[in-house]
C-alpha positions in Angstrom: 96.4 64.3 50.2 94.0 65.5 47.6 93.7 63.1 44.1 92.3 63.8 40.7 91.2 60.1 40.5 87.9 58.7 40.5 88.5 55.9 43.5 84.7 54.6 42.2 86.7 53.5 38.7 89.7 52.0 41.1 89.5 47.7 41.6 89.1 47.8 45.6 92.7 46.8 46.3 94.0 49.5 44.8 91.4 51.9 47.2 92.9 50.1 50.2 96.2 50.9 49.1 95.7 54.6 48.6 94.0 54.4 52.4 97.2 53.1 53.3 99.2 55.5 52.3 97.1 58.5 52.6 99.2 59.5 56.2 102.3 58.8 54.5 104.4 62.1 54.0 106.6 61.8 50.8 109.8 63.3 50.8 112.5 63.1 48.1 115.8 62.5 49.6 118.8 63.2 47.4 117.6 66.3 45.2 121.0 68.1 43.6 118.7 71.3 42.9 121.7 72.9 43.4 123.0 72.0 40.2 123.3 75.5 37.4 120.4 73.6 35.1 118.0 74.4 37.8 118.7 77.9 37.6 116.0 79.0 35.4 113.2 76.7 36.1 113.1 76.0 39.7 110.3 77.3 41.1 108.6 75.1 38.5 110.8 71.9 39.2 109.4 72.7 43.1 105.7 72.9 42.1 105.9 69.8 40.2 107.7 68.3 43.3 104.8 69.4 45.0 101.9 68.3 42.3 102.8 64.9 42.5 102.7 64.7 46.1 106.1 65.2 47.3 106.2 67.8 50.6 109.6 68.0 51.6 112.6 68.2 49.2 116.3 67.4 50.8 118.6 69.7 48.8 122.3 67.8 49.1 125.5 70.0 49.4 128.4 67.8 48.2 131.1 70.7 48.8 131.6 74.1 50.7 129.8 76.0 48.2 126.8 73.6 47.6 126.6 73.3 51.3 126.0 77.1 51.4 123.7 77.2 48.2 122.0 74.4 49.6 121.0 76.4 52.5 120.0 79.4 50.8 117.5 77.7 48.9 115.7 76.6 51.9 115.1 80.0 53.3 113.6 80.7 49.6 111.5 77.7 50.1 111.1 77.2 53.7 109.2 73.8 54.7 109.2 72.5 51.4 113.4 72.2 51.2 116.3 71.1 53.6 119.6 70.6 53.1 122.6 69.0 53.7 126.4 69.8 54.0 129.2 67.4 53.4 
């Protein structure tokens, strides 16, 4: 994963701990993108996702019908978002 920071300016533990999780893959869990305030904005919401590092979003569908918008979204965004159902 690429950073903007200058590891040179970095105390050495804190280097040691970005090696550490440099093979980490983050992925946020429990994201209600299904919800009407994302609407308008979520292709931005998803590229901040991604600027901060997350790679994988896990859209959840609490009922029928978020279950289905759930899964719409991730062909719009495939291999960034998944969903659930239930």
């Amino acid at each position: 994963m690429a950073s903007n920071v200058n590891e040179n300016a970095l105390p050495s533990d804190t280097k040691t701990m970005q090696d550490c999780y440099e093979n980490y893959i983050i992925v946020d869990i429990g994201a209600n993108l299904t919800h009407r305030k994302f609407g308008k904005d979520l292709d931005s919401v998803i590229q901040r996702a991604k600027d901060s590092g997350v790679q994988k979003i896990m859209v959840t569908g609490t009922s029928l019908r978020a279950s289905k918008e759930a899964l719409r979204l991730t062909r719009i965004y495939p291999g960034m978002l998944y969903s659930t159902a239930g």
